[in-house]
KOLFIVEX-863907 format. One record per residue: residue number from 0; residue in one letter; x, y, z of N, C-alpha, C in turn. Coordinates in nm, 4 decimals. Example, Ala and Ser with C-alpha at 12.3 -4.5 7.8 and 13.67 -1.06 7.14 Angstrom:
2
rolo/nuke/n_xx/n_yy/n_zz/ca_xx/ca_yy/ca_zz/c_xx/c_yy/c_zz
0/A/1.3190/-0.5690/0.7800/1.2300/-0.4500/0.7800/1.3200/-0.3300/0.7800 $
1/S/1.2850/-0.2250/0.7080/1.3670/-0.1060/0.7140/1.2900/0.0030/0.7870 $
This chain:
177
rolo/nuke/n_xx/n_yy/n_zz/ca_xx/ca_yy/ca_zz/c_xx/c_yy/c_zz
0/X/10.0185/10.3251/9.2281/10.0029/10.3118/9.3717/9.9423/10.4403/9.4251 $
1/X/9.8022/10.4431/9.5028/9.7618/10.5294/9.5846/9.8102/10.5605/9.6974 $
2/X/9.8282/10.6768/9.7282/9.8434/10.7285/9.8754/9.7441/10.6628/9.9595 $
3/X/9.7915/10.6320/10.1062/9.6864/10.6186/10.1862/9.5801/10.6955/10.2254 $
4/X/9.4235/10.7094/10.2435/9.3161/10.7900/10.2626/9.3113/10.7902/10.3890 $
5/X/9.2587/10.9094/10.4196/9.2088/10.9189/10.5554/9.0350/10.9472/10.4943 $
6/X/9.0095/10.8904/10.6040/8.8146/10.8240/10.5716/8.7755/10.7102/10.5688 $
7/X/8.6639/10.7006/10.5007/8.5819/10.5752/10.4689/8.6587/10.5336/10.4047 $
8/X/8.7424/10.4065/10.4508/8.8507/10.3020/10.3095/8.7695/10.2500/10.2376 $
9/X/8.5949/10.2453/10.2643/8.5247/10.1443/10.1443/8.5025/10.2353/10.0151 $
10/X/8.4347/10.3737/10.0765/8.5129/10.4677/9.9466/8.5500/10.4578/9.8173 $
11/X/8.7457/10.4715/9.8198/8.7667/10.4376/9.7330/8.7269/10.3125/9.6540 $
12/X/8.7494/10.1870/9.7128/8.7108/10.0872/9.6327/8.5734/10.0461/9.6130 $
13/X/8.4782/10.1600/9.6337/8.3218/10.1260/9.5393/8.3590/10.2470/9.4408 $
14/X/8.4449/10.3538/9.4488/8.4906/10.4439/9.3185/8.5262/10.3471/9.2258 $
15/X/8.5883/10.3118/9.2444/8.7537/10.1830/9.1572/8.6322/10.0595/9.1079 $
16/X/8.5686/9.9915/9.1607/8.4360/9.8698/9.1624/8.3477/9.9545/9.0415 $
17/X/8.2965/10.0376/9.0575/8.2408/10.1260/9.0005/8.2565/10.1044/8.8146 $
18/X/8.3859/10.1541/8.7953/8.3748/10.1503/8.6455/8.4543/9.9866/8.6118 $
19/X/8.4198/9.9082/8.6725/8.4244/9.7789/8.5989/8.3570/9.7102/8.6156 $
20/X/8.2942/9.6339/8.5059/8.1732/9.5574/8.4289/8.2291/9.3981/8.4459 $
21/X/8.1854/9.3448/8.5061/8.1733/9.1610/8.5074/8.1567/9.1373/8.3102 $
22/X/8.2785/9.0580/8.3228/8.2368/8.9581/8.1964/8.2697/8.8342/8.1698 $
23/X/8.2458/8.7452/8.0561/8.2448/8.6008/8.0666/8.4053/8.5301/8.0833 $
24/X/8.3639/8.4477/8.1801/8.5408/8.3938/8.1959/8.5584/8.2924/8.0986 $
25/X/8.6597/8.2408/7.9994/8.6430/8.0982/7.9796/8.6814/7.9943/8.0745 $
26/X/8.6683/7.8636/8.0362/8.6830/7.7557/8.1344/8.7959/7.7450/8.0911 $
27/X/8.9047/7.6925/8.2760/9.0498/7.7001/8.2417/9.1189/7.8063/8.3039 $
28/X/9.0506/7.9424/8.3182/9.1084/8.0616/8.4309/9.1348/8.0170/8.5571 $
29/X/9.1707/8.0604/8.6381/9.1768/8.0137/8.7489/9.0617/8.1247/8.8253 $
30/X/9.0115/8.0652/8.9851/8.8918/8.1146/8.9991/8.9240/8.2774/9.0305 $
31/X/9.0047/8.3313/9.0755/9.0456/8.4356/9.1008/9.1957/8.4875/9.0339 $
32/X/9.1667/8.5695/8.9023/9.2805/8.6289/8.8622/9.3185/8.7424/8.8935 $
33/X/9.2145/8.8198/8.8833/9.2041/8.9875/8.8786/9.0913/9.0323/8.9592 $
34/X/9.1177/9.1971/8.9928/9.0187/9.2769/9.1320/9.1095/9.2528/9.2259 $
35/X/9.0445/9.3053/9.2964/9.1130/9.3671/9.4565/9.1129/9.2409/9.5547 $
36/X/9.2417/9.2761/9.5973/9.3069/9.1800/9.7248/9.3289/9.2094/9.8015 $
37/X/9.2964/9.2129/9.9379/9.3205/9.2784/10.0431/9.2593/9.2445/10.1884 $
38/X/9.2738/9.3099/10.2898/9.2020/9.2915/10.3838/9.1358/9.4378/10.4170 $
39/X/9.0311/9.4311/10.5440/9.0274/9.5014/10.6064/9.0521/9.5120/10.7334 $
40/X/9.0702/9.5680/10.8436/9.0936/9.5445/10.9626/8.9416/9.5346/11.0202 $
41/X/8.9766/9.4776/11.1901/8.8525/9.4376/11.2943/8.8140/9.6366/11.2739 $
42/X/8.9344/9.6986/11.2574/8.7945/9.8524/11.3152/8.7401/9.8941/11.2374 $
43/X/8.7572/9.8210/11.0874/8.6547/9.9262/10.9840/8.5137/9.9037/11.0228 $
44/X/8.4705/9.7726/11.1021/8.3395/9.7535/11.1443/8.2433/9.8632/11.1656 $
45/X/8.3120/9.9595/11.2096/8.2424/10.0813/11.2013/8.1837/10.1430/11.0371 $
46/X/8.2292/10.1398/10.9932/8.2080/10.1541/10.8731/8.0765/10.1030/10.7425 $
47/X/8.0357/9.9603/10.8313/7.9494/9.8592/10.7972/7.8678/9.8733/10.9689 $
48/X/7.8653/9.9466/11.0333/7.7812/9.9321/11.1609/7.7921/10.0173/11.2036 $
49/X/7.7294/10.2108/11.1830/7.7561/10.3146/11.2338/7.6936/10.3047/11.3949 $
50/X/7.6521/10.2002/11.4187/7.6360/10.1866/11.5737/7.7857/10.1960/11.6497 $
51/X/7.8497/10.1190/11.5977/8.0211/10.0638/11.6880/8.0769/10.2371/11.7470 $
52/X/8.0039/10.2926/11.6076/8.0983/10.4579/11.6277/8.2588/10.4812/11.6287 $
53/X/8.3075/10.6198/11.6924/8.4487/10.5938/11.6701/8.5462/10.5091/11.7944 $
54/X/8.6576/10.4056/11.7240/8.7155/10.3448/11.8359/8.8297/10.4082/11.8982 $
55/X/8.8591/10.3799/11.9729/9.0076/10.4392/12.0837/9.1432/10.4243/11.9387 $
56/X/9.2277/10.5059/11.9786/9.3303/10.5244/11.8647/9.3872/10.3900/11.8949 $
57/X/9.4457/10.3223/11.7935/9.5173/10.2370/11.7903/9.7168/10.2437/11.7932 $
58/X/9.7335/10.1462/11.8615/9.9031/10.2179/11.9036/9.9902/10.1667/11.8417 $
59/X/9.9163/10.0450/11.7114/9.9886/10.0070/11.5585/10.0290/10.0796/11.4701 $
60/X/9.9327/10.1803/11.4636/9.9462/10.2587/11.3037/9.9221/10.1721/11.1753 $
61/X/9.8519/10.0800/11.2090/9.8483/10.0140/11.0781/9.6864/10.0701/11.0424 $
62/X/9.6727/10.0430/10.8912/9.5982/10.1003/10.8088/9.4538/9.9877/10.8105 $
63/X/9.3511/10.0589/10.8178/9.2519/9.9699/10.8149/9.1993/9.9005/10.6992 $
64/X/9.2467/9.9344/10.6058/9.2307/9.8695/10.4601/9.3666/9.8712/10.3788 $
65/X/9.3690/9.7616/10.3395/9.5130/9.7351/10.2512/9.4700/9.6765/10.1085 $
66/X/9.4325/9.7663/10.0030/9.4009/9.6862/9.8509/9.4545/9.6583/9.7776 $
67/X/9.5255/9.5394/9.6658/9.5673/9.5401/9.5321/9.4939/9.5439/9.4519 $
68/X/9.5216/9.5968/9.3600/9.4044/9.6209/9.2474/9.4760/9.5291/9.1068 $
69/X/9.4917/9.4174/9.1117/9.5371/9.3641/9.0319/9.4837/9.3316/8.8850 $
70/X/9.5736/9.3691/8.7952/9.5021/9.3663/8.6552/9.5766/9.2565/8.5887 $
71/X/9.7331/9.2191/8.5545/9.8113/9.1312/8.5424/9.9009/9.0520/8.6664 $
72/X/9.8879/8.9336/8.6420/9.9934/8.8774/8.7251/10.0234/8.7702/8.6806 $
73/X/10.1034/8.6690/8.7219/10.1265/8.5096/8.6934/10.0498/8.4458/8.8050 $
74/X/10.0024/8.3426/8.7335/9.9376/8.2213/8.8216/10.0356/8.0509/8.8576 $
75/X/10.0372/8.0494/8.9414/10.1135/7.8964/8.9513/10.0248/7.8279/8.9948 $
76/X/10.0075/7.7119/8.9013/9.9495/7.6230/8.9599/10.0362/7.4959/8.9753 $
77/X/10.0509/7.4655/9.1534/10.1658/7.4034/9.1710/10.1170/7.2550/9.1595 $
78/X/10.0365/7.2027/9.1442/9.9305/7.0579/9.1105/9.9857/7.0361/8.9968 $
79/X/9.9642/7.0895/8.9173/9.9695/7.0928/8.7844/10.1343/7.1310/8.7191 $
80/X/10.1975/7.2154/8.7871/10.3081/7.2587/8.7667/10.3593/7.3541/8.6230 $
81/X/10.2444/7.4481/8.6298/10.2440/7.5141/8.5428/10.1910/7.6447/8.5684 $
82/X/10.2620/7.7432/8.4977/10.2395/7.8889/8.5191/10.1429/7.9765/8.3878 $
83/X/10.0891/8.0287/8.4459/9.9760/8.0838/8.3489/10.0056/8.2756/8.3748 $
84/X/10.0395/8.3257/8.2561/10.0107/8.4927/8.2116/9.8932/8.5314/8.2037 $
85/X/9.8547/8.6669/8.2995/9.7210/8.6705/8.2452/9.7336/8.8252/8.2587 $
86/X/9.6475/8.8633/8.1834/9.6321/9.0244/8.2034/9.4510/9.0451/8.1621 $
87/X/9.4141/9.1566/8.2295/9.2731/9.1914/8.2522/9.2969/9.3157/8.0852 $
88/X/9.2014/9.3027/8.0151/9.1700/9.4058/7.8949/9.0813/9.5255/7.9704 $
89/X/9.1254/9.6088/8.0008/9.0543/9.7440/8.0374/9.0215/9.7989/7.9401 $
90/X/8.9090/9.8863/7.9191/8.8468/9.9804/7.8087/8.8791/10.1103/7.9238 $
91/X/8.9648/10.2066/7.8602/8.9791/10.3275/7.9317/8.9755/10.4150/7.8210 $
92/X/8.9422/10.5370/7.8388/8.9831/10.6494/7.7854/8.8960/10.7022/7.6403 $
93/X/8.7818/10.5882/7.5988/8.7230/10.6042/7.4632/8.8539/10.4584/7.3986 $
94/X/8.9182/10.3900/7.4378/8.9815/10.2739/7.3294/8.8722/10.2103/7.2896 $
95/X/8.9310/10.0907/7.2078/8.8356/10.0102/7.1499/8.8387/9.8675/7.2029 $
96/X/8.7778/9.8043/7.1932/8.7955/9.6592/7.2945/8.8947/9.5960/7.2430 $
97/X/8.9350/9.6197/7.0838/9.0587/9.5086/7.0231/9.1839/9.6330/7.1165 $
98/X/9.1596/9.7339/7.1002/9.2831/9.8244/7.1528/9.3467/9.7433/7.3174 $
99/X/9.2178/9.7369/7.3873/9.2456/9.6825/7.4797/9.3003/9.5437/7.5164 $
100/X/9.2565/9.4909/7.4374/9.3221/9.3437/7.3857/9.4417/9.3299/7.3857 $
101/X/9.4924/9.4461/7.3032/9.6412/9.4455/7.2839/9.7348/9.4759/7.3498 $
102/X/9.6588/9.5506/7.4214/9.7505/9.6197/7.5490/9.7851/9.5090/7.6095 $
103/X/9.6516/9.4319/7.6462/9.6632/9.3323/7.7513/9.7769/9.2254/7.7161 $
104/X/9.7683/9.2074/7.5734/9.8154/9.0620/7.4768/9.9665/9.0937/7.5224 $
105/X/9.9983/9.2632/7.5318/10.1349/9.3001/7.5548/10.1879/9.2781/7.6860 $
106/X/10.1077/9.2733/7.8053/10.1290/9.2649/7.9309/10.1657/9.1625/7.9732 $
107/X/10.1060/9.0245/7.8844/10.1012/8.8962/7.8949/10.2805/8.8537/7.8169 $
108/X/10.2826/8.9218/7.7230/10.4059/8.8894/7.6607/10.5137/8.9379/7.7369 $
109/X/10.5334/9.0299/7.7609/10.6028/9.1102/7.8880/10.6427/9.0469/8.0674 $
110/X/10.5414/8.9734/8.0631/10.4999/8.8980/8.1901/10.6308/8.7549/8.1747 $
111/X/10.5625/8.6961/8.0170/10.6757/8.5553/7.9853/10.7891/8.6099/7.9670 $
112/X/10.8355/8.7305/7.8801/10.9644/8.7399/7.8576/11.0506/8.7647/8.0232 $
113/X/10.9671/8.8245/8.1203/11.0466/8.8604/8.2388/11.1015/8.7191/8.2702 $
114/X/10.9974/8.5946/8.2905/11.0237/8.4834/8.3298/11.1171/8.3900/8.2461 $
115/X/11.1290/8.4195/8.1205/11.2680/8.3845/8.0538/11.3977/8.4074/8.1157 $
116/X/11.3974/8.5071/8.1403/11.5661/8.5973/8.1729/11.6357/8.5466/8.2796 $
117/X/11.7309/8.5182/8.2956/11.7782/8.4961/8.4208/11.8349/8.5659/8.5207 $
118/X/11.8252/8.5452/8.6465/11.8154/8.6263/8.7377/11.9511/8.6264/8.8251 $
119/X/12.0080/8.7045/8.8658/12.1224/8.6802/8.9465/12.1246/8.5965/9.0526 $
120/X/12.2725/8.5222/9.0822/12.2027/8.3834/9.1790/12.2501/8.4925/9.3854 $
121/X/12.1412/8.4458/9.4324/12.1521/8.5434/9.5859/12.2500/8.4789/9.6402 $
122/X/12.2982/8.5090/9.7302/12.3762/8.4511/9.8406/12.2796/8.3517/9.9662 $
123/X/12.3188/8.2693/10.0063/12.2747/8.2511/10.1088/12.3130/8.3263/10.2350 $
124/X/12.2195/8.3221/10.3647/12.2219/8.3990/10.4605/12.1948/8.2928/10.5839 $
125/X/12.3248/8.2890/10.6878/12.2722/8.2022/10.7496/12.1776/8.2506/10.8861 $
126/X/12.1302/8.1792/10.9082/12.0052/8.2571/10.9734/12.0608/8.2202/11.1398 $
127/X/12.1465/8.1448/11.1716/12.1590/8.1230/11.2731/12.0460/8.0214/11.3934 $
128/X/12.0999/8.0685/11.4970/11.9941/7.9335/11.5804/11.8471/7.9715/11.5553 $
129/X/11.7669/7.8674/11.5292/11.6397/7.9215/11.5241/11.5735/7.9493/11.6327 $
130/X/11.4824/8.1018/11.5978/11.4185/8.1407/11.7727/11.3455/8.0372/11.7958 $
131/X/11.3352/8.0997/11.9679/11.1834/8.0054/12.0368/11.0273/8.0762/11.9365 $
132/X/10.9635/7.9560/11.9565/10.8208/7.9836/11.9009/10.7394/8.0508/12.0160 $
133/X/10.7618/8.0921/12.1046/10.6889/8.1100/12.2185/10.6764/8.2450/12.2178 $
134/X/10.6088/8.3627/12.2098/10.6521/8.5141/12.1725/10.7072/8.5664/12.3197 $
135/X/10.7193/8.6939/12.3282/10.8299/8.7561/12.4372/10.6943/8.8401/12.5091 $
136/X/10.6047/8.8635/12.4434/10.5133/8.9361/12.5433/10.3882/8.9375/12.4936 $
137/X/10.3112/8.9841/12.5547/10.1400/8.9879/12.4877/10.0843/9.1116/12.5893 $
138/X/9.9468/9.1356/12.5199/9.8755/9.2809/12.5855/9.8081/9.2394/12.7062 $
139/X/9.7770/9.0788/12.7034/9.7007/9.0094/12.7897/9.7411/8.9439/12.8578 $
140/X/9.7406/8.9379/13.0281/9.7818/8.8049/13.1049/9.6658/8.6919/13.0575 $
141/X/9.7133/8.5729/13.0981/9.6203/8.4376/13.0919/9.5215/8.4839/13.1539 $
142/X/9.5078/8.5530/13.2746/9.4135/8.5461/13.4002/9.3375/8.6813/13.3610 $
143/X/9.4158/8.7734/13.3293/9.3171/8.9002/13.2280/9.2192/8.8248/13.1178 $
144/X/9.3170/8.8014/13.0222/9.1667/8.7215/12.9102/9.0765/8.6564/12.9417 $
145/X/9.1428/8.5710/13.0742/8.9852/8.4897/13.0698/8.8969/8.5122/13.1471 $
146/X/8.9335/8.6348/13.2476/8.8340/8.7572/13.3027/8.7810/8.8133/13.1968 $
147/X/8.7983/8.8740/13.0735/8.7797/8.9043/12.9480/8.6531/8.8398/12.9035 $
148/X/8.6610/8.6977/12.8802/8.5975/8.6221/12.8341/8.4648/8.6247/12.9439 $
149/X/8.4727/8.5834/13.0546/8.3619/8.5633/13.1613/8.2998/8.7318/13.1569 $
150/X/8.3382/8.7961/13.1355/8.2664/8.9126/13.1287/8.1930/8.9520/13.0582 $
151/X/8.2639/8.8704/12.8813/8.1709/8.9091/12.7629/8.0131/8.7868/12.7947 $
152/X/8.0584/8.6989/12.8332/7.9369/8.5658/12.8715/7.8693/8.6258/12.9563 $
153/X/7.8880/8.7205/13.0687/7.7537/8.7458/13.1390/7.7338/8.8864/13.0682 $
154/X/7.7688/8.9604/12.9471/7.6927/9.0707/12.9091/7.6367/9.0162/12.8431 $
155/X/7.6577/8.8777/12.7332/7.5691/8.8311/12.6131/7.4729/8.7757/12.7133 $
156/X/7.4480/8.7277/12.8240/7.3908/8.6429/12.8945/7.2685/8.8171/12.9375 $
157/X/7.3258/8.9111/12.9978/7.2155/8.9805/13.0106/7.1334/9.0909/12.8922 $
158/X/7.2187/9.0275/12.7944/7.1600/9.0858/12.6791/7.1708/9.1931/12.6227 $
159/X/7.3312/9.2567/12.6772/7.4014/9.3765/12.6388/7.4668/9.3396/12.5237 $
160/X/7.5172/9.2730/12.4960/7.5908/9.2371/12.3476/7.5257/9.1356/12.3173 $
161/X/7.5417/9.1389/12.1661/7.5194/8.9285/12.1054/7.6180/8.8840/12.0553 $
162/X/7.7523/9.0116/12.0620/7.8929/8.9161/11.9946/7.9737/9.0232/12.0242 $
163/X/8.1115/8.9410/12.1099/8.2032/8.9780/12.1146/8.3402/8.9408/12.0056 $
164/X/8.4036/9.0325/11.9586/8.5454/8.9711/11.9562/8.6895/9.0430/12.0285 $
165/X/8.7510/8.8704/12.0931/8.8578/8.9088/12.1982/8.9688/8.8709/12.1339 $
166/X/9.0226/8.9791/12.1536/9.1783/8.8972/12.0762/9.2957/8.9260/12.1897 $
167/X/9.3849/8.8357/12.1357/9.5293/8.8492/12.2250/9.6350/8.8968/12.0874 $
168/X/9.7022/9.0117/12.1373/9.8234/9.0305/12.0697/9.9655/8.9905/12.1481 $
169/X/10.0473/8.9332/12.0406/10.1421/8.8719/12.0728/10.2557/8.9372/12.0056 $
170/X/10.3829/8.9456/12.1024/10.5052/9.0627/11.9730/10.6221/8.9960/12.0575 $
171/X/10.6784/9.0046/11.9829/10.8577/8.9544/12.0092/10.9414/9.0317/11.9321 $
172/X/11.0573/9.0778/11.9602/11.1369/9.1773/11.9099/11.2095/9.1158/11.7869 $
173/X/11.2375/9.1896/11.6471/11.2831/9.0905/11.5213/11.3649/9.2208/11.4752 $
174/X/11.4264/9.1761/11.4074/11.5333/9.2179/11.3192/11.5161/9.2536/11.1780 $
175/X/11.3927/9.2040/11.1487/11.3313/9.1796/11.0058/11.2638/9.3672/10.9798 $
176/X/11.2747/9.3209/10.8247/11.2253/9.4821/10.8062/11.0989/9.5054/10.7686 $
């Protein structure tokens, strides 16, 4: 696990992209096993459009890029009802491709034996009345956004923008961690 960067988040992951080589899948993988999972946020846009420039601080703190770099995992395929081990063979360090093989062959074995074992049984938790679906507050009145909206239509209309995006945030107070 990496520390979080301060900078360009695309960065690291054309470093990381960098030393791995595409190779042949057989038929039967599923379409996505391995590589990076993640998102980016609406502000890395800057990043891909040094026009946007820098935006106003954000009062989330959340991170504009979030990656897994996944090399092993299990696959379920719930259609089918069957679980598939898979592990990615890396060549690191000067190994040899069977070296890597094995590593991998081990990751995969490691992967089934976890899913053998049995697991302690949890407690249930009762969750009590279920909340309203309706959230407790937002950044936007109704009558703000859709002033919002009529504003972005007559700048695309005079040809100051060609695309907006408006969002509404929505938060309700939780208990959850």
């Amino acid at each position: 696990m990496r520390e979080p960067e301060v900078g360009d988040p695309l960065k690291p992951l054309e470093e990381m992209a960098s030393r791995l080589r595409p190779v042949y899948i057989p038929q039967g993988f599923p379409p996505l096993f391995a590589g990076a999972v993640g998102y980016l946020a609406y502000d890395a846009v800057r990043y891909f459009e040094p026009a946007v420039g820098e935006l106003p601080p954000s009062d989330l703190f959340l991170p504009e890029c979030a990656v897994l770099w996944v090399g092993s995992l299990l696959v379920f395929d719930h259609f089918k009802r069957t679980v598939m081990a898979v592990a990615c063979a890396t060549i690191e360090g000067g190994a040899s491709p069977l070296e890597a093989y094995e590593v991998a062959k081990g990751k995969v074995i490691s992967l089934y034996s976890r899913l053998r074992r049995s697991t302690p049984e949890l407690p249930l938790i009762a969750l009590g009345r279920t909340p309203r679906a309706n959230p407790e507050g937002s950044n936007f009145r109704r009558r703000e956004f859709e002033g919002a909206v009529k504003a972005a239509k007559d700048y695309i209309r005079r040809g100051d923008i060609f695309q907006v995006v408006l969002s509404q945030r929505f938060f309700r107070p939780t208990k959850a961690s």
